[in-house]
C-alpha positions as CSV (number, residue, x, y, z in Angstrom):
1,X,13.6,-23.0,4.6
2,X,10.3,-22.3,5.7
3,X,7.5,-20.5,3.2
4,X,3.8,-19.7,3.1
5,X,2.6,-21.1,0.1
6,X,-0.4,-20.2,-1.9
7,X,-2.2,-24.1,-3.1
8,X,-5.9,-22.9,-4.2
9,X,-8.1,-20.5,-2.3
10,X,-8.5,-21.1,1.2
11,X,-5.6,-23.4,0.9
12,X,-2.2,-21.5,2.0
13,X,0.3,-24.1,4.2
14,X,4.0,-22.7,5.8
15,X,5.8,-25.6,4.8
16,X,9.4,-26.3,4.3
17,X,10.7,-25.6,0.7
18,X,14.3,-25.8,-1.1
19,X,16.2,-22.3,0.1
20,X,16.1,-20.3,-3.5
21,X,19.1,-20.3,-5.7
22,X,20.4,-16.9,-7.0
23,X,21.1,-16.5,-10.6
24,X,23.4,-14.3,-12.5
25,X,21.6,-11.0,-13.0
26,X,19.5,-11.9,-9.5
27,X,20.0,-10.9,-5.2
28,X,18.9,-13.2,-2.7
29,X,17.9,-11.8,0.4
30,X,17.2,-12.7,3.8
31,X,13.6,-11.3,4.6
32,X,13.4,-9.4,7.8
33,X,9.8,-8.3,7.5
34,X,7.5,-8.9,5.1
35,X,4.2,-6.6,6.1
36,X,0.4,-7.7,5.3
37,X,-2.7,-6.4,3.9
38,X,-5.8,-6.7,3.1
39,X,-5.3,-7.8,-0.8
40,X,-3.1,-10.8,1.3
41,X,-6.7,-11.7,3.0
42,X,-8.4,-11.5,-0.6
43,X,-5.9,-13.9,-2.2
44,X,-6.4,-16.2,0.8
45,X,-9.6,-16.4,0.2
46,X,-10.2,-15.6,-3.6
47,X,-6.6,-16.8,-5.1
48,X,-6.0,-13.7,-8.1
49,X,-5.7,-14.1,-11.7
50,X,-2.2,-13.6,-12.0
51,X,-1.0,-15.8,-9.6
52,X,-0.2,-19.2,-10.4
53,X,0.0,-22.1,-7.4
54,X,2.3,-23.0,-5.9
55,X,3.1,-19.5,-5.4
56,X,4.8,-18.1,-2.3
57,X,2.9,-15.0,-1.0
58,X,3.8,-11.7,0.3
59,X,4.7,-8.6,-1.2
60,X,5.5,-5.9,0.9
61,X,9.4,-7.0,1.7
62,X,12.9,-5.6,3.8
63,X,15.7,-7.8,4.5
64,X,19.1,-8.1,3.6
65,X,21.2,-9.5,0.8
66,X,23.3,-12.5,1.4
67,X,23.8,-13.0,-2.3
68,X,24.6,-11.0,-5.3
69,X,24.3,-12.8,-8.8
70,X,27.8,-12.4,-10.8
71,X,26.1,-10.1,-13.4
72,X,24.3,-7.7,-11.2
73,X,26.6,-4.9,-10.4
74,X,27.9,-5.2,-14.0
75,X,24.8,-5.0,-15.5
76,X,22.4,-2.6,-13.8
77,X,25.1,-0.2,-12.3
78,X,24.8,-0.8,-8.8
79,X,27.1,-1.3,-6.6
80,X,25.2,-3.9,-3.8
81,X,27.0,-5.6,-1.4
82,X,26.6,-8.6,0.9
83,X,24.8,-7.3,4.1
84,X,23.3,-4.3,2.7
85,X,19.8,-3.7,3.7
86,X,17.0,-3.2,1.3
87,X,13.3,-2.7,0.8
88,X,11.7,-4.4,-3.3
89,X,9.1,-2.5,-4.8
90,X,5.6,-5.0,-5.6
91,X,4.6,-3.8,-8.8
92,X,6.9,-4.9,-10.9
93,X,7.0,-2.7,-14.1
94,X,8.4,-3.6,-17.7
95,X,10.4,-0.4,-18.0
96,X,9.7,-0.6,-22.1
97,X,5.8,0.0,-22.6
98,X,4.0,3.5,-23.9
99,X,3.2,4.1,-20.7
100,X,6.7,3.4,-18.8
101,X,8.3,5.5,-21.4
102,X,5.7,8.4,-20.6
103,X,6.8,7.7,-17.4
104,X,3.6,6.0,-15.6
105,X,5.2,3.4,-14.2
106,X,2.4,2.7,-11.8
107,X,0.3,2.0,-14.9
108,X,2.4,-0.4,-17.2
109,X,0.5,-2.4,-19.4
110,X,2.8,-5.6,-18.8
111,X,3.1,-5.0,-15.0
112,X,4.2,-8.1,-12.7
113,X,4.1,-8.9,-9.4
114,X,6.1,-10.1,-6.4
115,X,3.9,-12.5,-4.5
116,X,2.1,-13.0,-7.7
117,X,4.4,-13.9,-11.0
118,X,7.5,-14.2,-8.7
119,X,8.1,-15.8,-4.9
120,X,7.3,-13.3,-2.3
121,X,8.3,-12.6,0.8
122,X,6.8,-14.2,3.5
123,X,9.7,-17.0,3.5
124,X,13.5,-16.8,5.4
125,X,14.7,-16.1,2.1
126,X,13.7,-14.6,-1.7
127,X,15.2,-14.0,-4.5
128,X,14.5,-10.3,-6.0
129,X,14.1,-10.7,-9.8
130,X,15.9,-9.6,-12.9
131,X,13.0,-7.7,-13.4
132,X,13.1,-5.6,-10.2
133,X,16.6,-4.5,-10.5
134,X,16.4,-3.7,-14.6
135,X,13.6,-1.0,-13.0
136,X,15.4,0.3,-9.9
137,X,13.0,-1.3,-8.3
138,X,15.6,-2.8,-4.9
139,X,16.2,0.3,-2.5
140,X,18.8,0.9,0.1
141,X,17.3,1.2,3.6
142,X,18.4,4.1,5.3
143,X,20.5,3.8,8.6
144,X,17.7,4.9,11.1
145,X,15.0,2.8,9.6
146,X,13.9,-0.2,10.9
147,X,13.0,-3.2,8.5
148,X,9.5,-3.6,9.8
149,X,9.1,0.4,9.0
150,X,10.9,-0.7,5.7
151,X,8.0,-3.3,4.9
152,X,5.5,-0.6,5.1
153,X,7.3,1.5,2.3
154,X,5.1,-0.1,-0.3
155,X,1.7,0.7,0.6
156,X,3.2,3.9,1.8
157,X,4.2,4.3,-1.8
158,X,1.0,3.2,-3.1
159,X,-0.5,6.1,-1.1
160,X,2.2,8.9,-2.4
161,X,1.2,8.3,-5.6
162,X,-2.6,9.0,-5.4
163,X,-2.0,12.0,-3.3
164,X,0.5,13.1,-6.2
165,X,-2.0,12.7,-8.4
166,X,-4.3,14.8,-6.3
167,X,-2.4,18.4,-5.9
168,X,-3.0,18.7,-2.7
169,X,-3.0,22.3,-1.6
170,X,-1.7,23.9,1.8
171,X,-4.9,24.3,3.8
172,X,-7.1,21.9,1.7
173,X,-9.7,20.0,3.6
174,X,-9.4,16.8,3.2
175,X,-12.0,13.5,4.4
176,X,-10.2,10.1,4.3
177,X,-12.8,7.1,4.0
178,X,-11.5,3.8,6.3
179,X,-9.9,3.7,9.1
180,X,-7.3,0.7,8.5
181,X,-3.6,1.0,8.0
182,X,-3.6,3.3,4.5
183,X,-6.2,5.6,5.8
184,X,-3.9,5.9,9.1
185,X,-0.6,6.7,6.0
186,X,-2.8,9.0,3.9
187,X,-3.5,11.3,7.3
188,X,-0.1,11.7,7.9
189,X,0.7,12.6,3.7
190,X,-1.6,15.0,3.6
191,X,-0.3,16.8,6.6
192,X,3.4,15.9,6.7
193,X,4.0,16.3,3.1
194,X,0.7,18.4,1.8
195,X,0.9,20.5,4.6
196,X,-3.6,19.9,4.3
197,X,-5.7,21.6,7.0
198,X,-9.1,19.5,8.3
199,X,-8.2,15.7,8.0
200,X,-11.6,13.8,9.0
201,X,-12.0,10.0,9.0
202,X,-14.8,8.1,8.1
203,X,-15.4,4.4,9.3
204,X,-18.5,2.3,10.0
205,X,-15.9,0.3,12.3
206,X,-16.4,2.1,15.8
207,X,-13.6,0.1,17.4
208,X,-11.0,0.3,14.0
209,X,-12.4,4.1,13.9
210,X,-11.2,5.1,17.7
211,X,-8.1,2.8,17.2
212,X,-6.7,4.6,14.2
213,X,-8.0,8.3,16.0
214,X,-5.7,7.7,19.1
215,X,-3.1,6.9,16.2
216,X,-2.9,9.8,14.0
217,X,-5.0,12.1,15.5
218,X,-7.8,13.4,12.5
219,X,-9.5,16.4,13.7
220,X,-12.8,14.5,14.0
221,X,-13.9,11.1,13.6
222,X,-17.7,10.3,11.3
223,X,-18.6,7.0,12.3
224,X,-21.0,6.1,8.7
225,X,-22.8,3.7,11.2
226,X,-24.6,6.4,13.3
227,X,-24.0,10.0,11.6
228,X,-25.2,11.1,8.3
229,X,-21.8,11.3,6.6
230,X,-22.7,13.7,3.6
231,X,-24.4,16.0,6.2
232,X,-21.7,16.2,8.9
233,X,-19.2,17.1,6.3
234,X,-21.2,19.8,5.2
235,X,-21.3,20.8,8.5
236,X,-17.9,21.1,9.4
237,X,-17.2,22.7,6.2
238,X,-20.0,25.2,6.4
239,X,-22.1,24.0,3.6
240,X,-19.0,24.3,1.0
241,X,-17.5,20.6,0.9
242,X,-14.5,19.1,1.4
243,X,-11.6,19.7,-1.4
244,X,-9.9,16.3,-1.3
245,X,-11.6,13.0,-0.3
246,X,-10.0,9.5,-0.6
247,X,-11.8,6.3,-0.4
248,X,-9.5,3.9,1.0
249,X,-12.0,1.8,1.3
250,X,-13.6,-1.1,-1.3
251,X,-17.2,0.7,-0.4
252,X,-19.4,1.4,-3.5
253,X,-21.4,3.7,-0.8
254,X,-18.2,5.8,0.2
255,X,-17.2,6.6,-3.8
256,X,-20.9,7.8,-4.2
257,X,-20.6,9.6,-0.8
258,X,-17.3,11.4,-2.2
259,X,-18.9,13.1,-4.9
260,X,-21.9,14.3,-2.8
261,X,-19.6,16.1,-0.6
262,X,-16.8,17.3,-3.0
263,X,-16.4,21.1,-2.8
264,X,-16.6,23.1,-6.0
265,X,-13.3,22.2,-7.5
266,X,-12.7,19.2,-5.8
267,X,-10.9,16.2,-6.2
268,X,-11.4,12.5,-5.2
269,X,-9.0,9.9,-5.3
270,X,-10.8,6.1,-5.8
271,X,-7.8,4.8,-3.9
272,X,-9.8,1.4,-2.9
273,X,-11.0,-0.9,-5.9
274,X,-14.3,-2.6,-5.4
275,X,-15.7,-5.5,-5.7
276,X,-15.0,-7.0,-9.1
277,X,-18.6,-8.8,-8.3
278,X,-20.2,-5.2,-7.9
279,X,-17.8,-2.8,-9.5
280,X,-20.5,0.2,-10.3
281,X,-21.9,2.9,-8.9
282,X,-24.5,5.9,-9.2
283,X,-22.6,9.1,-10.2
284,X,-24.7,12.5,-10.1
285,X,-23.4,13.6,-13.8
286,X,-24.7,17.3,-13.1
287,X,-22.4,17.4,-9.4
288,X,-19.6,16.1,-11.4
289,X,-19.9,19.2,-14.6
290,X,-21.4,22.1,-12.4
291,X,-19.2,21.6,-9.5
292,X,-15.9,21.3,-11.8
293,X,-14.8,18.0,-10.1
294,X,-12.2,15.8,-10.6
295,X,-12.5,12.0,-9.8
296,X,-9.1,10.1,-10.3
297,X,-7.7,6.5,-9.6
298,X,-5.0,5.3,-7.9
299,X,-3.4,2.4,-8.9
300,X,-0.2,0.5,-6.6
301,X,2.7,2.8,-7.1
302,X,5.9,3.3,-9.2
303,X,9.9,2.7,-8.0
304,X,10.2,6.2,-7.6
305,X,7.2,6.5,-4.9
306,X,9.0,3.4,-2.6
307,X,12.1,5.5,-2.5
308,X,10.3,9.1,-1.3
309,X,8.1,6.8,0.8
310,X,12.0,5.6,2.4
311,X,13.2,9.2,2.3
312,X,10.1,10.6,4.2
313,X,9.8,7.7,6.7
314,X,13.9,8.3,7.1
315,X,13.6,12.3,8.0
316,X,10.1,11.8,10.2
317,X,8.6,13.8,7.9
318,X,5.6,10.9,7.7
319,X,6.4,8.6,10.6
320,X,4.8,4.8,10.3
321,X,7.0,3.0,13.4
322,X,4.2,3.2,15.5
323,X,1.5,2.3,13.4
324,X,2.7,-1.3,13.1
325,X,0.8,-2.6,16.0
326,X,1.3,-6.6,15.7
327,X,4.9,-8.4,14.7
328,X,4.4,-12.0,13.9
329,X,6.4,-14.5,13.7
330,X,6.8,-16.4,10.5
331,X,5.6,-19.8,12.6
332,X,2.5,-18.3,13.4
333,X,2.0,-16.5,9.4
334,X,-1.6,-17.3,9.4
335,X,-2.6,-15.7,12.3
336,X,-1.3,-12.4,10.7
337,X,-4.0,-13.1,8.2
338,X,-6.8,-13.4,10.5
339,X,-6.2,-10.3,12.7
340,X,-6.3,-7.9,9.1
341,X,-9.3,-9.9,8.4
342,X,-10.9,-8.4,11.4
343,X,-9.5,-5.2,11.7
344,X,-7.9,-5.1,15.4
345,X,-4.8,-3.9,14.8
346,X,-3.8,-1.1,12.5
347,X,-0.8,-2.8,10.4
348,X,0.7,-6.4,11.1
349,X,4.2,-7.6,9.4
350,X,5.5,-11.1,10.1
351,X,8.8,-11.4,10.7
352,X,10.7,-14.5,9.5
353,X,13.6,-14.7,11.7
């Protein structure tokens, strides 16, 4: 079958490989769509610490099983069967740890990866791990969802979770920083789910900036290049702030921006991680403590967010069909790389066959 194998950084070849075997307590599935983002474009060009070459990439995955080890049902209480369609979770968590006992999943200490510790999707076929099913981690796709919609479920998830985090409130003005595919997901949350009032998105990318707009529809655009961002906020909010801000974004600037313009009250979600090469940044102590703020993080997601992310794609309660603007073919996997890299489409999935 064919693959897109991770060798070293700047070294990732589709090749032909031996189509996986399925063990006992394992599914094999044929991948329908496996979606990209930018962490893909990072490893292309960075490789990651937990990911060990050869190492098929891809972690955002739908398909459908062909094969059902002969322990699986038995063992994890499921009831799969040949044919059925599925979305995997990417974090992969232990299930055993303080912090998966507590319940935060999306923070276990031992947390694993597909596309990292295990073969990912961007291949015909992949095998979803022990691991994932001991979790609950392989969801059925509902009838009326397509599997490129399906692929998205994981950053989708990713996003539920820091809004969860966030207590959105009915009417809360909220300011999403970038303008790429998760910016576009956390617009829609906030108002499908939140029920939030103002949504404004900030990019220094005019062309990404007006792309995403047309998509989802903020009720204004702040283009960082030209406009004082801080100010204009003000300005739309009357001089009080914005309530919610998300930095979905790997800016330093738009974190520091965040707090500037936090409301009294606030809360800000540091959705995008920076650059582990220049991971600080300045933080007005005195805005933080007078204006009673509350900065969280957001890291990846738990099972539980990839199923409501299935369950609100499913009812059109948060629709992401049409912000999948490229489908690439497994053939041309590469490419799919090079068009997140610069930013002219809102979210591409390559689709193996």
């Amino acid at each position: 079958m064919k693959a897109l194998r991770f060798y070293a950084p700047e070294d990732v070849r589709l090749e032909d490989v031996p189509e996986p075997t399925c063990g006992r307590d394992e599914v094999k599935i044929r991948v329908r769509n496996c979606s990209t983002c930018g962490t893909d474009v990072k490893i292309y060009g960075n490789g990651h610490q937990n990911l060990t070459p050869p190492r098929t990439l891809g972690h955002e995955v739908a398909g459908e099983i062909v094969e059902i080890g002969a322990d699986v049902n038995g063992t994890f209480g499921a009831n799969w069967q040949v044919g059925d369609r599925v979305q995997v979770i990417a974090a992969v968590p232990c299930g055993d740890c303080h912090e998966c006992r507590k319940g935060w999943m999306a923070v276990c200490q031992n947390q694993t990866s597909i596309g990292y510790q295990y073969d990912g999707g961007f291949a015909e076929y992949m095998i979803v791990p022990r691991q994932v099913l001991k979790v609950d981690g392989l969801n059925r796709v509902p009838d009326n969802v397509g599997f490129d919609e399906a692929s998205a479920a994981e950053p989708f998830a990713c996003a539920i979770n820091a809004q969860e985090l966030l207590g959105i409130e009915e009417g809360d003005t909220v300011v999403v920083f970038g303008a790429g595919p998760i910016g576009c997901m956390h617009i829609r949350i906030a108002r499908g789910v939140h029920k939030a009032g103002p949504v404004y998105l900030v990019d220094v990318n005019a062309g990404r900036l007006q792309m995403s707009a047309d998509a989802v529809s903020p009720d204004e655009i702040i283009d960082g290049s030209k406009v004082d961002v801080i100010e204009r906020v003000m300005e739309l909010t009357d001089g009080r702030g914005a309530d919610v801000i998300i930095t979905a974004t790997a800016a330093n600037v738009a974190q520091e921006q965040a707090i500037s313009m936090a409301a009294r009250n606030g809360r800000i979600s540091f959705f995008g991680g920076l650059p582990k090469t220049d991971p600080t940044i300045t933080c007005d102590s005195n805005i933080v403590h007078y204006r009673q703020l509350h900065i969280h993080g957001a890291n990846g997601s738990a099972p539980e967010h990839n199923k409501r992310a299935l369950e609100y794609i499913s009812t059109g309660q948060v629709p992401v069909k049409d912000l999948i603007t490229r489908h690439i073919p497994l053939d041309d996997a590469l490419e799919a790389f090079a068009v997140v890299k610069e930013g002219s489409a809102i979210k591409v999935t390559v689709e193996p066959g």
